[in-house]
C-alpha positions as CSV (number, residue, x, y, z in Angstrom):
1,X,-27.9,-131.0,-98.5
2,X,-30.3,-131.1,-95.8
3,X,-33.9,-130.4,-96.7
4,X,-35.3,-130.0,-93.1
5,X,-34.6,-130.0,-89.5
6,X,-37.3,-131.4,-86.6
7,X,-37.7,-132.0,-83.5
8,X,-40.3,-134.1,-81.9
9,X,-41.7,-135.5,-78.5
10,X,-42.6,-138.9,-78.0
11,X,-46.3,-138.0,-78.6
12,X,-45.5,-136.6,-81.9
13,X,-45.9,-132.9,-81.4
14,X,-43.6,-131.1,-83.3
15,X,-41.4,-128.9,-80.5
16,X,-39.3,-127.1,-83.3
17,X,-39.3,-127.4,-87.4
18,X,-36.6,-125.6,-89.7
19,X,-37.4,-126.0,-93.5
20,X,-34.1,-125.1,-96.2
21,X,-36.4,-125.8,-99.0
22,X,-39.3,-124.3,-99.6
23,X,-42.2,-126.1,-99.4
24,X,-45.7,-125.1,-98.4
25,X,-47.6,-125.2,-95.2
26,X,-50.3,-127.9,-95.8
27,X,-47.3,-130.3,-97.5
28,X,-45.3,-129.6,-94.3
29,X,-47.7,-130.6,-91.5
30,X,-48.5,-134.0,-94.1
31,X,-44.9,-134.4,-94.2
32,X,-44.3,-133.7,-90.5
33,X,-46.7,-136.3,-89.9
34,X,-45.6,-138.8,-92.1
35,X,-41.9,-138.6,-91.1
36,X,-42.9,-138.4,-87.2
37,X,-45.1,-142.2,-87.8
38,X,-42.0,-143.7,-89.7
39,X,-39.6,-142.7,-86.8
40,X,-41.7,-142.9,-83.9
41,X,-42.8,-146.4,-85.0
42,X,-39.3,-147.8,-85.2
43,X,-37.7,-149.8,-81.9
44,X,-34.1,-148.7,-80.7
45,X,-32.6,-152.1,-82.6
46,X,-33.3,-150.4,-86.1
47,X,-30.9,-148.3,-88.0
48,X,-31.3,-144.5,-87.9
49,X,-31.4,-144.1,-91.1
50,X,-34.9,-144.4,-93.3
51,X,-35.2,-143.9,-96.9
52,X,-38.4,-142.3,-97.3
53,X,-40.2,-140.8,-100.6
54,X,-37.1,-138.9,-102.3
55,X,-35.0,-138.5,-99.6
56,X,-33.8,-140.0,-96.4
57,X,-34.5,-139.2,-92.8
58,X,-31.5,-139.4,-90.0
59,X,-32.9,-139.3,-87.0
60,X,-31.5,-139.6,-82.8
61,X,-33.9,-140.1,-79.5
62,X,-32.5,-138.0,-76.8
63,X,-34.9,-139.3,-73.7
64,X,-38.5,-138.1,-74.6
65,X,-37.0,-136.3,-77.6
66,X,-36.8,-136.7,-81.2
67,X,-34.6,-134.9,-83.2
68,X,-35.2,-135.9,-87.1
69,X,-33.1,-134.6,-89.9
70,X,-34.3,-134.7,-94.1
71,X,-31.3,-135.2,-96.1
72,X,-31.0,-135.3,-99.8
73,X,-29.3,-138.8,-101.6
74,X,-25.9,-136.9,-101.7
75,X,-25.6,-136.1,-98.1
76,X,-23.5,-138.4,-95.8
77,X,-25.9,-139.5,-93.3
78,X,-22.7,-140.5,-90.5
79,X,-22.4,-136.9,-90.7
80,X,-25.9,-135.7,-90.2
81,X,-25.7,-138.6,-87.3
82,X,-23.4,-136.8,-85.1
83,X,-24.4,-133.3,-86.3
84,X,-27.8,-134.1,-84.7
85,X,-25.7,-135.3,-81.5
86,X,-23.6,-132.2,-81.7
87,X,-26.9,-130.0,-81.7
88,X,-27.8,-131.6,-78.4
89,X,-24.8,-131.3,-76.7
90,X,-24.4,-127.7,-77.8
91,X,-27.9,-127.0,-76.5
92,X,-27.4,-129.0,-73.4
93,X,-24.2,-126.6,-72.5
94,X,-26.5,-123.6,-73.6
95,X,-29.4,-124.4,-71.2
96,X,-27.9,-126.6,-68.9
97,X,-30.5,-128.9,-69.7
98,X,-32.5,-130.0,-73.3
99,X,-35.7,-127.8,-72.1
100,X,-36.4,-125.4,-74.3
101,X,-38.2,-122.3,-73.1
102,X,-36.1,-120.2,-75.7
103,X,-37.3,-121.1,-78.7
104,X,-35.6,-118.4,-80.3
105,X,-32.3,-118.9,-79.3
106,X,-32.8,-123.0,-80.3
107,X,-33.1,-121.1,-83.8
108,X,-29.6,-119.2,-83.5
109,X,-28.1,-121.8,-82.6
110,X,-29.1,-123.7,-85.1
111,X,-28.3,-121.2,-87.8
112,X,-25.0,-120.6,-86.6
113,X,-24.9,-124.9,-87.1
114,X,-26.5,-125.0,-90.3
115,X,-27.0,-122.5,-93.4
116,X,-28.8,-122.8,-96.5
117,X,-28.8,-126.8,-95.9
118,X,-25.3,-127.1,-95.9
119,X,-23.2,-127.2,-92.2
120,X,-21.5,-124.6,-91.9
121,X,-20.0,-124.9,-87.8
122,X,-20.0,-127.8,-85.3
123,X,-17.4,-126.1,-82.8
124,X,-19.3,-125.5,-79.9
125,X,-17.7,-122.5,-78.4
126,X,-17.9,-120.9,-81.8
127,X,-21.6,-121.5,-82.1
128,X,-22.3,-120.5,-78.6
129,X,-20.1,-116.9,-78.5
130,X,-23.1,-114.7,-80.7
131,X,-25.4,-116.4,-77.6
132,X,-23.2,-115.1,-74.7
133,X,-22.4,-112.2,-76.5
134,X,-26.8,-111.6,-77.1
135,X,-27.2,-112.2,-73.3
136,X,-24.3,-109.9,-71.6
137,X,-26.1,-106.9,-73.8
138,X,-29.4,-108.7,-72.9
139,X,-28.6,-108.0,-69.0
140,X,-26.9,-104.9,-69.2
Protein backbone atom coordinates (compact mmCIF):
# COMPACT_ATOMS: atom_id res chain seq x y z
CA UNK A 1 0.00 0.00 0.00
CA UNK A 2 1.36 3.31 -0.46
CA UNK A 3 1.47 5.52 2.59
CA UNK A 4 2.27 8.81 0.78
CA UNK A 5 2.88 10.55 -2.35
CA UNK A 6 5.58 13.78 -2.78
CA UNK A 7 6.86 15.72 -4.90
CA UNK A 8 9.91 17.84 -4.44
CA UNK A 9 12.39 20.46 -6.13
CA UNK A 10 15.88 20.29 -5.88
CA UNK A 11 15.92 22.80 -3.03
CA UNK A 12 13.67 20.67 -1.00
CA UNK A 13 10.38 22.60 -1.14
CA UNK A 14 7.67 20.41 -1.16
CA UNK A 15 5.59 21.31 -4.70
CA UNK A 16 2.80 18.66 -3.96
CA UNK A 17 2.12 16.12 -0.93
CA UNK A 18 -0.81 13.38 -0.85
CA UNK A 19 -1.02 11.45 2.45
CA UNK A 20 -3.34 7.84 2.36
CA UNK A 21 -2.72 7.39 6.00
CA UNK A 22 -3.47 9.59 8.36
CA UNK A 23 -0.96 11.19 10.12
CA UNK A 24 -0.76 14.63 11.69
CA UNK A 25 0.56 17.94 10.51
CA UNK A 26 3.67 18.52 12.69
CA UNK A 27 4.75 14.58 11.97
CA UNK A 28 4.24 15.34 8.26
CA UNK A 29 6.42 18.40 7.73
CA UNK A 30 9.30 16.17 10.17
CA UNK A 31 8.69 13.47 7.90
CA UNK A 32 8.70 15.52 4.68
CA UNK A 33 11.94 16.67 5.78
CA UNK A 34 13.44 13.71 6.74
CA UNK A 35 12.47 11.78 3.52
CA UNK A 36 13.45 15.00 1.25
CA UNK A 37 17.50 14.85 3.09
CA UNK A 38 17.66 10.94 2.51
CA UNK A 39 16.76 11.38 -1.25
CA UNK A 40 18.13 14.60 -2.05
CA UNK A 41 21.41 13.46 -0.53
CA UNK A 42 21.77 10.40 -2.69
CA UNK A 43 23.93 10.58 -6.26
CA UNK A 44 22.20 9.23 -9.49
CA UNK A 45 24.57 5.79 -9.09
CA UNK A 46 22.42 4.72 -5.92
CA UNK A 47 19.37 2.59 -6.10
CA UNK A 48 15.97 4.14 -5.85
CA UNK A 49 14.91 2.43 -3.41
CA UNK A 50 15.61 3.40 0.59
CA UNK A 51 14.47 1.62 3.46
CA UNK A 52 13.69 4.18 5.96
CA UNK A 53 12.02 3.95 9.64
CA UNK A 54 9.05 1.34 8.88
CA UNK A 55 8.67 1.70 5.49
CA UNK A 56 10.52 2.30 2.19
CA UNK A 57 10.74 5.23 -0.01
CA UNK A 58 10.74 4.80 -4.11
CA UNK A 59 11.72 7.69 -5.42
CA UNK A 60 12.54 9.21 -9.50
CA UNK A 61 14.37 12.70 -10.48
CA UNK A 62 12.66 14.17 -13.40
CA UNK A 63 15.17 17.32 -14.19
CA UNK A 64 14.85 19.70 -11.12
CA UNK A 65 12.00 17.40 -9.87
CA UNK A 66 11.60 14.89 -7.23
CA UNK A 67 8.91 12.77 -7.14
CA UNK A 68 9.13 10.45 -3.84
CA UNK A 69 6.70 7.71 -3.12
CA UNK A 70 6.18 5.92 0.84
CA UNK A 71 5.39 2.41 0.44
CA UNK A 72 4.53 -0.18 2.98
CA UNK A 73 7.04 -3.72 3.22
CA UNK A 74 4.34 -5.51 1.12
CA UNK A 75 4.24 -3.23 -1.80
CA UNK A 76 6.39 -4.01 -4.96
CA UNK A 77 8.62 -1.21 -5.24
CA UNK A 78 9.35 -2.03 -9.50
CA UNK A 79 5.82 -1.12 -9.54
CA UNK A 80 5.78 2.02 -7.57
CA UNK A 81 9.08 2.69 -9.91
CA UNK A 82 7.27 3.02 -13.08
CA UNK A 83 3.99 4.20 -11.56
CA UNK A 84 5.98 7.31 -10.50
CA UNK A 85 7.28 7.40 -14.27
CA UNK A 86 3.79 6.87 -15.51
CA UNK A 87 2.59 9.95 -13.37
CA UNK A 88 4.97 12.04 -15.20
CA UNK A 89 4.27 11.09 -18.46
CA UNK A 90 0.57 11.36 -17.93
CA UNK A 91 1.15 14.93 -16.54
CA UNK A 92 3.59 15.76 -19.22
CA UNK A 93 0.64 14.87 -22.01
CA UNK A 94 -1.74 16.86 -19.61
CA UNK A 95 0.25 20.13 -19.56
CA UNK A 96 2.48 19.70 -22.37
CA UNK A 97 5.11 20.24 -20.04
CA UNK A 98 5.86 19.09 -16.05
CA UNK A 99 4.96 22.86 -14.85
CA UNK A 100 2.42 22.79 -12.69
CA UNK A 101 0.23 25.90 -12.32
CA UNK A 102 -2.86 23.57 -11.77
CA UNK A 103 -2.39 22.23 -8.73
CA UNK A 104 -5.76 20.97 -8.58
CA UNK A 105 -5.93 19.06 -11.54
CA UNK A 106 -2.14 17.41 -10.47
CA UNK A 107 -4.60 16.16 -7.62
CA UNK A 108 -7.25 14.46 -10.09
CA UNK A 109 -5.02 13.04 -11.82
CA UNK A 110 -3.48 11.62 -9.28
CA UNK A 111 -6.72 10.18 -7.73
CA UNK A 112 -7.86 8.84 -10.84
CA UNK A 113 -3.98 6.97 -10.53
CA UNK A 114 -4.18 6.13 -7.09
CA UNK A 115 -7.09 5.39 -4.38
CA UNK A 116 -7.01 4.68 -0.79
CA UNK A 117 -3.05 3.67 -1.35
CA UNK A 118 -3.73 1.02 -3.64
CA UNK A 119 -3.35 1.85 -7.80
CA UNK A 120 -6.16 1.74 -9.11
CA UNK A 121 -5.37 3.10 -13.20
CA UNK A 122 -2.15 3.63 -15.15
CA UNK A 123 -3.91 3.93 -18.65
CA UNK A 124 -3.25 7.27 -19.65
CA UNK A 125 -6.25 8.06 -21.75
CA UNK A 126 -8.42 6.73 -19.07
CA UNK A 127 -6.88 8.89 -16.48
CA UNK A 128 -6.89 11.90 -18.64
CA UNK A 129 -10.88 11.65 -20.11
CA UNK A 130 -12.56 13.12 -16.45
CA UNK A 131 -9.73 16.09 -17.34
CA UNK A 132 -10.83 16.81 -20.93
CA UNK A 133 -14.23 16.13 -20.04
CA UNK A 134 -13.71 19.06 -16.79
CA UNK A 135 -12.20 21.52 -19.36
CA UNK A 136 -14.80 21.27 -22.51
CA UNK A 137 -17.62 22.28 -19.66
CA UNK A 138 -14.78 24.53 -18.22
CA UNK A 139 -14.81 26.60 -21.68
CA UNK A 140 -18.16 26.37 -22.59
Amino acid sequence: MIKFFLMVNKQGQTRLSRYYEHIEIHKRTMLEAEVIKNCLSRSKDQCSFIEYKDFKLVYRQYAALFVVVGINESENEMAVYELIHNFVEVLDKYFSRVIMFNLDRVHLILDEMVLNGCIVETNPNRILAPLFVLDKVAES
